[in-house]
DOSEKE-431445 format. One record per residue (C-alpha): x, y, z; residue in three letters. Coordinates in steps of 0.1 Angstrom, whole numbers, padded with zeros to 4 digits, always signed. Example, Ala and Ser with C-alpha at 12.3 -4.5 7.8 and 13.67 -1.06 7.14 Angstrom:
2
+0123-0045+0078Ala +0137-0011+0071Ser 
END
This chain:
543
-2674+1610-1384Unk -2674+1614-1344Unk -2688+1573-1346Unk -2664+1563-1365Unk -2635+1580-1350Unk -2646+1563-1317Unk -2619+1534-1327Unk -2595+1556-1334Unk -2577+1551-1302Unk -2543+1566-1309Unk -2521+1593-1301Unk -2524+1621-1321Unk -2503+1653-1329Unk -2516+1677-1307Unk -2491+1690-1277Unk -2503+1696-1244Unk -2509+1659-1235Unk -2525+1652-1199Unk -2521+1621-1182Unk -2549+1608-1156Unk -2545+1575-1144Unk -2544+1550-1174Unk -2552+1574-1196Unk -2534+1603-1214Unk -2554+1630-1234Unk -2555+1665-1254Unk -2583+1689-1240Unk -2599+1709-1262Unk -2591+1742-1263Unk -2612+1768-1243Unk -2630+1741-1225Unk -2629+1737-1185Unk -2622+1712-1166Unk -2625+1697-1133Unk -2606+1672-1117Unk -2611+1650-1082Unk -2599+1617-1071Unk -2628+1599-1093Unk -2621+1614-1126Unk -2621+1642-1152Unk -2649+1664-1162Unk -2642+1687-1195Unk -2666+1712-1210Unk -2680+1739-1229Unk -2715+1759-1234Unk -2720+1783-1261Unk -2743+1808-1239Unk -2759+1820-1273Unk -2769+1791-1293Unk -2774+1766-1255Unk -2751+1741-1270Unk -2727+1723-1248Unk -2703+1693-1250Unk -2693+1672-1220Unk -2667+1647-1218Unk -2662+1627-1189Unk -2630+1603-1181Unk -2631+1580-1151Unk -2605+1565-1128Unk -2599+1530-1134Unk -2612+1507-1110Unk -2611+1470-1096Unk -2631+1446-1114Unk -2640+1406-1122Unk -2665+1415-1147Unk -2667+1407-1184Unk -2661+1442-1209Unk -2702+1439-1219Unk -2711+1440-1180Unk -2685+1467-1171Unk -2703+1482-1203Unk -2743+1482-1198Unk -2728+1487-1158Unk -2713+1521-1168Unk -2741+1527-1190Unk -2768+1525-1163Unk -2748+1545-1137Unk -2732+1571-1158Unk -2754+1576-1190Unk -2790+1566-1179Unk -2788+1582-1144Unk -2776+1619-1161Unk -2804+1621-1191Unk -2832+1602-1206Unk -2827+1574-1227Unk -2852+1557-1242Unk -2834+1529-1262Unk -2807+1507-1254Unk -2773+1522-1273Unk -2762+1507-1312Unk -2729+1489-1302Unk -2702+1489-1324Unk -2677+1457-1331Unk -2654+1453-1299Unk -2616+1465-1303Unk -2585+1457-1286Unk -2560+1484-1274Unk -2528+1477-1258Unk -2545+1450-1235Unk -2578+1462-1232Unk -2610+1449-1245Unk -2631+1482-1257Unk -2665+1481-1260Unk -2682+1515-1273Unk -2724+1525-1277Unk -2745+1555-1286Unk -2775+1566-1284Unk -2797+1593-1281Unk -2809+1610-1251Unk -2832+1640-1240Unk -2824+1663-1209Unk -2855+1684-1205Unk -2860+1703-1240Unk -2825+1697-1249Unk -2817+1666-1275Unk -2785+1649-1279Unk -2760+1621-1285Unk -2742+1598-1258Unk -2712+1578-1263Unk -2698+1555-1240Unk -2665+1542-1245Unk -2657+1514-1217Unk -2623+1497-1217Unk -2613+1461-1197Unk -2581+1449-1189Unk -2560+1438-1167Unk -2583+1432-1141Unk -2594+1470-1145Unk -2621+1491-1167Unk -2619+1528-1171Unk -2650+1545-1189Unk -2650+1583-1211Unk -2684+1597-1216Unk -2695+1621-1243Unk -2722+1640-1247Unk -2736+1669-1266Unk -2765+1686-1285Unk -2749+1704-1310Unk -2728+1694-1340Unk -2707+1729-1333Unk -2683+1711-1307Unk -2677+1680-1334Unk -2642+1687-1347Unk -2629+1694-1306Unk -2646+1659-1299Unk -2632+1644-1326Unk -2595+1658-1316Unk -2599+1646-1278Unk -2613+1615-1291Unk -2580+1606-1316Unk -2558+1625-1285Unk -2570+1592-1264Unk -2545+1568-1251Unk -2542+1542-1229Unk -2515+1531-1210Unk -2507+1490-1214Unk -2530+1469-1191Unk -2510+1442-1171Unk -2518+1408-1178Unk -2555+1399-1179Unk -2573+1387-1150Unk -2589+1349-1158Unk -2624+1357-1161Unk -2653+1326-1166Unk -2680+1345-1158Unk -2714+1345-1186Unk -2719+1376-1207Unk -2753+1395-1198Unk -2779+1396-1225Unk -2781+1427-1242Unk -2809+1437-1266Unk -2818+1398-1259Unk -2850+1390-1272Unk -2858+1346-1269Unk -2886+1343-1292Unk -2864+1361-1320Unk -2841+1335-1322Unk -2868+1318-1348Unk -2858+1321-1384Unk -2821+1317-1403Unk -2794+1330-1393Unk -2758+1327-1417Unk -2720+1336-1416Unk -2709+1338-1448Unk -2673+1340-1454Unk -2652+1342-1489Unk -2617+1329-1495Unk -2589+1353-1502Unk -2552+1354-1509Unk -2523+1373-1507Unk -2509+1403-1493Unk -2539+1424-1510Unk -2566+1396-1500Unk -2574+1386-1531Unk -2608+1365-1536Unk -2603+1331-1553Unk -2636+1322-1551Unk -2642+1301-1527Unk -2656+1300-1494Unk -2669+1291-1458Unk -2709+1291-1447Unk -2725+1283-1419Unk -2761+1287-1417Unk -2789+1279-1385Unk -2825+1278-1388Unk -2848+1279-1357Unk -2881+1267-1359Unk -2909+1274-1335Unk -2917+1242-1321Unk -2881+1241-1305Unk -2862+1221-1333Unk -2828+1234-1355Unk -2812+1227-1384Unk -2775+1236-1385Unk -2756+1234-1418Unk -2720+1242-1432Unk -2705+1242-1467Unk -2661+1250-1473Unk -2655+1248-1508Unk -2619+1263-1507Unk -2595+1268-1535Unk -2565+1253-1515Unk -2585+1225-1499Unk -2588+1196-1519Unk -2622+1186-1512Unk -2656+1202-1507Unk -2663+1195-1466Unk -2700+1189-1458Unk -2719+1191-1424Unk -2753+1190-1409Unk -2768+1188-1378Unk -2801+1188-1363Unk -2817+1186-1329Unk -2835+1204-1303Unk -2831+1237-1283Unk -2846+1254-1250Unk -2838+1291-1240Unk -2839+1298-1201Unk -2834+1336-1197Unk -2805+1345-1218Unk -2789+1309-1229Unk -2799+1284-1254Unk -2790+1250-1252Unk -2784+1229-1286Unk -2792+1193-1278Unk -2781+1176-1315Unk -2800+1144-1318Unk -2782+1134-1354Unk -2760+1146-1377Unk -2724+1137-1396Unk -2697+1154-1414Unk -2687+1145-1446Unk -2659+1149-1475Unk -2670+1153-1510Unk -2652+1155-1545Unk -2653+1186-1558Unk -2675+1188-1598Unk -2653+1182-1627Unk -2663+1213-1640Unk -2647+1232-1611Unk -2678+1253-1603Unk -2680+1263-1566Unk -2719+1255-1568Unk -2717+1213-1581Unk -2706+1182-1564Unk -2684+1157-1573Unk -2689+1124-1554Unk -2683+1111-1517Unk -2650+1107-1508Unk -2652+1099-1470Unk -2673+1106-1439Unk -2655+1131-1411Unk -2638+1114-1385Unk -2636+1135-1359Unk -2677+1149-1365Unk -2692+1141-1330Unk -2725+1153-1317Unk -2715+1185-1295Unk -2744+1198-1266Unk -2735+1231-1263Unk -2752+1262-1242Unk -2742+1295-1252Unk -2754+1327-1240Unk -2774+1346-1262Unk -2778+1380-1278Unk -2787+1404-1302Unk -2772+1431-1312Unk -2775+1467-1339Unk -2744+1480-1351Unk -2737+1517-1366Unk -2743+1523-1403Unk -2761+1486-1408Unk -2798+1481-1402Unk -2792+1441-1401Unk -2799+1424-1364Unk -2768+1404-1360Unk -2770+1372-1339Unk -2746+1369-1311Unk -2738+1331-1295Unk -2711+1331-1270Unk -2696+1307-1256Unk -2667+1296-1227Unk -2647+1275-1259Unk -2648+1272-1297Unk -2676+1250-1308Unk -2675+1221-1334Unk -2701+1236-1354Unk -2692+1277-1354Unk -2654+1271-1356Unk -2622+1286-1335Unk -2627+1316-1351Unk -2651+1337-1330Unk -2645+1375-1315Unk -2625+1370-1284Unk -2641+1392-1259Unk -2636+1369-1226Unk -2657+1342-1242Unk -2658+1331-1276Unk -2685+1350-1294Unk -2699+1338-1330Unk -2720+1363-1353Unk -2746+1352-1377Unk -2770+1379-1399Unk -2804+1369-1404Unk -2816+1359-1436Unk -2849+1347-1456Unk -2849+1310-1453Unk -2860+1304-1491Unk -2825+1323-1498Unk -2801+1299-1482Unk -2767+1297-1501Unk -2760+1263-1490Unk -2770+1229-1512Unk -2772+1194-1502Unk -2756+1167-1515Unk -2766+1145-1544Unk -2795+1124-1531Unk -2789+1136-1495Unk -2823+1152-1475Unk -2822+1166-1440Unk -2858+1162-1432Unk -2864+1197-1426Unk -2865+1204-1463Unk -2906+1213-1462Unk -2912+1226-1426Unk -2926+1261-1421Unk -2904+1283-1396Unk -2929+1293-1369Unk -2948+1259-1363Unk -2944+1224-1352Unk -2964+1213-1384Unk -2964+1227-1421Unk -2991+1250-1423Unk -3006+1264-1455Unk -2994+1295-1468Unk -3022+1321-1461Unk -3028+1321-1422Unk -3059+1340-1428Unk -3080+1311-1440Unk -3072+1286-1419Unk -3066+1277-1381Unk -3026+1282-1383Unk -3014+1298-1351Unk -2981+1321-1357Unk -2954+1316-1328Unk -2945+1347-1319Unk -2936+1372-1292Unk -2964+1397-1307Unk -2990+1372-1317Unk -3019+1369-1295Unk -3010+1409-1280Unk -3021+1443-1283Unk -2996+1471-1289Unk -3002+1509-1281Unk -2984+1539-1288Unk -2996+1575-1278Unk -2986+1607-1272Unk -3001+1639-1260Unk -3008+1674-1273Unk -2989+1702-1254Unk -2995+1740-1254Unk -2969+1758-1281Unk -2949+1790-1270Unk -2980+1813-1278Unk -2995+1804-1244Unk -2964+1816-1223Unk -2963+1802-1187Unk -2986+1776-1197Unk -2962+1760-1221Unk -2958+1724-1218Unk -2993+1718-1203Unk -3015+1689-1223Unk -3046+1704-1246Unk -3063+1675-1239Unk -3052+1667-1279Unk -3035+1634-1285Unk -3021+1608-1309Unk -3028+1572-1308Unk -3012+1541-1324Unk -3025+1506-1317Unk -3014+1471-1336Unk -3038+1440-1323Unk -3016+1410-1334Unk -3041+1376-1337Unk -3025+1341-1330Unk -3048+1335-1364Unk -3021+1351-1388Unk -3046+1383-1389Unk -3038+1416-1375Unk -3052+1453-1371Unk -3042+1485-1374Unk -3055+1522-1361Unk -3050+1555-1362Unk -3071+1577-1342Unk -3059+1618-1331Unk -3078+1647-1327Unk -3063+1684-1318Unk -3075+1709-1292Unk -3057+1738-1306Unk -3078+1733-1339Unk -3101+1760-1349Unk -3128+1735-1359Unk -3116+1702-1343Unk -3122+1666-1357Unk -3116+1630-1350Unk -3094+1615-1373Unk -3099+1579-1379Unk -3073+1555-1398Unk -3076+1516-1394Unk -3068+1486-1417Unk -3070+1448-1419Unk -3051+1428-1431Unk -3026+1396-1426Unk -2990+1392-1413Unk -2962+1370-1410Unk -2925+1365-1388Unk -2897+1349-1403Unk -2867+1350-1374Unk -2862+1390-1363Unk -2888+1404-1397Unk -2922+1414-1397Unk -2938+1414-1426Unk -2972+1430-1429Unk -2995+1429-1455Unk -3034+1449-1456Unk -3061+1439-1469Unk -3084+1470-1466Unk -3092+1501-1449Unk -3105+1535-1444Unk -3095+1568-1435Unk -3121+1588-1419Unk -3126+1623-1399Unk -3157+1629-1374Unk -3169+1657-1357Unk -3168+1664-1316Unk -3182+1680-1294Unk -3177+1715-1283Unk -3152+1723-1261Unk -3137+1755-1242Unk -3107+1768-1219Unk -3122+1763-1186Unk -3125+1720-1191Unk -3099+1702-1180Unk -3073+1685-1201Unk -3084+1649-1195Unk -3122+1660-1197Unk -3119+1676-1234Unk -3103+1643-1239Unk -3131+1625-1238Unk -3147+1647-1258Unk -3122+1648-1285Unk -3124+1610-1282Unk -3163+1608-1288Unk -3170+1606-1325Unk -3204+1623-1330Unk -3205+1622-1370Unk -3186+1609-1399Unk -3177+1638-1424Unk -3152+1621-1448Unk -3145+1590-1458Unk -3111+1584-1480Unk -3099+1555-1497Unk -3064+1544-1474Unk -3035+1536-1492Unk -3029+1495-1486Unk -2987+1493-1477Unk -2974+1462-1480Unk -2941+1466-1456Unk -2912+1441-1439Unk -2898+1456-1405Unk -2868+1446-1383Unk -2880+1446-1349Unk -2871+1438-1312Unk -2892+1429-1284Unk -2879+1447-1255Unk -2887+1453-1219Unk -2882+1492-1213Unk -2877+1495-1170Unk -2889+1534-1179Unk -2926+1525-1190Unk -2927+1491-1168Unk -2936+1472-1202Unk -2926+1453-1232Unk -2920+1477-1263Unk -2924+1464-1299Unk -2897+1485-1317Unk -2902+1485-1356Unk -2869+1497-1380Unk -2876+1517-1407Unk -2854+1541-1421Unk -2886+1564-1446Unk -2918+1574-1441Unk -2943+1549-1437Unk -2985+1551-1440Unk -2988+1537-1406Unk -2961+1549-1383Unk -2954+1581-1404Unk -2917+1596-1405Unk -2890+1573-1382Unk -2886+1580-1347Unk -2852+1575-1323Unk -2829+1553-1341Unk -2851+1547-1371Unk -2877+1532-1355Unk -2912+1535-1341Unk -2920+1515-1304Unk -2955+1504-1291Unk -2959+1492-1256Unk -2977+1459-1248Unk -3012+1464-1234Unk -3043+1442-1217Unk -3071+1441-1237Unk -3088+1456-1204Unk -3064+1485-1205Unk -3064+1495-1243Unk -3081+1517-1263Unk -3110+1502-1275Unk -3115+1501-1311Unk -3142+1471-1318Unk -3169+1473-1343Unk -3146+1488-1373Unk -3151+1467-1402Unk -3182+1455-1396Unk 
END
């Protein structure tokens, strides 16, 4: 409910409105507040239970920038330098209010023990941006938030500063752009939008050897005739733009089937006339929004394209967004007798490669091919040990993928507790094969083992990283357990995270899974990118 309300940017009911700057606003009742020259701090603590709410509201400032740089600027300076966040935030679609471009993201955040939720809520206009913050770690304060939050209004912004400048990259990630990627809009009519059946497609694919192939289909009720495009070329990505280069394509006009179904094809009725060949760079993005686990596509650009349309998001550029999708499911047919070329080559290579990378010499294309990924955490002493609590045991849990260039990949699992009264290694690895199609990761095992060793002794007076390497020394194996083989497809991101000084490979999943276990921060588990040199070493299994 508080997400959601988060474009609810109205004025509500309540009496008592407050007025700072551009903005006017109910506090909730009972709360303090503070108020200097920079802005307006409101809060509350429940002394019993340690919950708090904050909401912050900031004087509107001078500023040239576009609303996604004002955005990831406030972000960094107002969110990531008060608590610990350890993924970018989920941004929701971009609203307009009275002249302002809004642009709103949460995530979650630790601040010592406590856990929480930040929003950020940054508004552009006029040449000005004004930013409200809110955070809290209990769900006790969520009907005051939600009242300030509807209380929100915001004066009219005077006329809009030009602004040519290029969109940051956020949650960019190049090599992702590989796969298909679709808008897919349906006809409708009416005052109560009713669907006649027709519609408007657009659909990219991205291959790895740097070559696209751009389609689009109308087959509207109140058009007379079906309109037909395709287009393919080359494409290059430096940092966070991709040029299209188009090498050939046309535009054509077809007669729609006599039997009036949306899926046949009459016959040609006339080529396009004003189809031309457009080179366009747009900046590029990727973005996660609120209640959908699909990676959306975002291509901006300074003016409306040829090939996306003049219907984009208006947010200081024109911004196009496209969902990914399986290539094999493409909702858009040829022509009768027409063939792109592209009709039998394999996504992630220059060449088609045979379907089972495992047995021959394909080489996948890939941010994560050809890398090893690690994930681990440390075992900390519970509440029993008083003043000590917090410390490391020495225990730990350890996650490692090796991606291979070959199409192979491996998997382990390896923990072991301190606190245990008789402590074991436990041992989980698998083989197996994978595959990427665009931003999905499918993997798919072949075998493997779940085991548990014994370890050496160990007692309180060795250090933490010295009962380590105990705990890490597999002595004897004690069980062996047949591993349950998972076949699972991920969403995932390759990220660089400024905290760790590394790229993460962040896998969605919204249940349980045998590798990763229960989901972590925003439904998914991260591993960081690791030298062979520098990872845990793991060779031999299998053999």
């Amino acid at each position: 409910m508080l997400l959601l309300s988060i474009l609810l940017m109205c004025v509500s009911g309540y009496t008592q409105k407050k007025i700072f700057d551009v903005l006017s606003y109910t506090p909730p009742k009972g709360w303090q507040q503070q108020q200097n020259e920079g802005g307006v701090q409101l809060s509350v603590t429940d002394k019993e239970t340690g919950g708090y709410a904050i909401a912050l509201i900031t004087k509107a400032t001078a500023t040239d920038a576009t609303p996604y740089e004002n955005f990831n600027t406030d972000w960094d300076k107002l969110v990531k330098a008060s608590v610990e966040v350890s993924t970018k935030p989920a941004l929701q679609d971009p609203v307009k209010e009275n002249g302002w471009d809004i642009i709103s993201g949460t995530a979650n955040y630790t601040d010592g023990e406590q856990k929480g939720l930040a929003t950020l809520l940054t508004a552009t206009g006029g040449g000005q941006m004004v930013s409200v913050v809110l955070m809290t770690n209990s769900n006790q304060y969520q009907n005051e938030l939600l009242a300030f939050i509807n209380s929100l209004n915001l004066a009219k912004a005077s006329a809009t500063v030009a602004n040519n400048k290029t969109l940051p990259a956020n949650n960019t990630n190049s090599a992702s752009i590989v796969g298909m990627w679709v808008f897919y809009n349906t006809e409708t009519n009416g005052t109560y939008n009713q669907l006649t059946g027709g519609y408007m497609r657009r659909e990219y694919a991205f291959y790895g050897d740097g070559t696209y192939l751009f389609r689009a289909k109308d087959w509207m009720v109140y058009v007379k005739d079906i309109l037909f495009v395709y287009e393919t070329g080359t494409y290059s990505i430096n940092g966070n733009q991709i040029t299209l280069s188009p090498k050939k394509g046309k535009g054509e006009w077809w007669s729609k089937a006599a039997s009036g179904r949306t899926t046949g094809w009459g016959k040609l009725v006339r080529a396009s006339t004003d189809f031309k060949l457009e080179k366009t760079t747009y900046t590029l993005d990727f973005a996660s929004y609120i209640g959908n686990d699909e990676i959306t596509l975002l291509l901006r650009s300074p003016k409306a394209t040829q090939r996306d349309g003049n219907n984009g998001d208006k947010t200081g550029l024109q911004e196009y967004r496209y969902k990914s999708r399986d290539i094999n499911n493409s909702l858009i047919d040829n022509p009768p007798g027409f063939i792109t070329g592209f009709e039998n080559k394999t996504i992630n290579a220059a060449t088609v490669q045979p379907s089972n990378p495992a047995t021959t010499n394909a080489k996948i294309n890939s941010p994560i091919a050809g890398k090893i990924w690690e994930a681990q955490s440390q075992e900390k002493h519970g509440a029993a040990y008083g003043n000590r609590s917090g410390f490391h045991t020495g225990g730990f849990w350890l996650y490692q993928y090796q991606f291979n260039k070959d199409g192979t990949y491996r998997f382990v699992y390896n923990a072991a507790s301190a606190v245990a009264n008789n402590p074991v290694n436990v041992l989980q690895y698998e083989t197996g094969t994978y595959a990427v199609n665009g931003n999905q990761l499918s993997i798919t095992p072949l075998k493997g083992t779940n085991e548990e060793w014994s370890v050496g002794k160990i007692n309180n007076g060795m250090s933490a990283e010295y009962i380590r390497k105990v705990l890490e020394t597999r002595i004897k194996r004690l069980k062996t357990t047949t591993r349950k083989l998972e076949k699972t497809t991920y969403l995932f991101t390759v990220e660089y995270w400024q905290g760790n000084n590394a790229n993460a490979l962040c896998l969605k999943h919204t249940k349980n899974t045998v590798r990763e276990g229960s989901p972590g921060q925003n439904d998914q588990s991260c591993f960081f990118e690791t030298t062979a040199a520098k990872a845990e070493t793991y060779n031999g299994l299998f053999k």
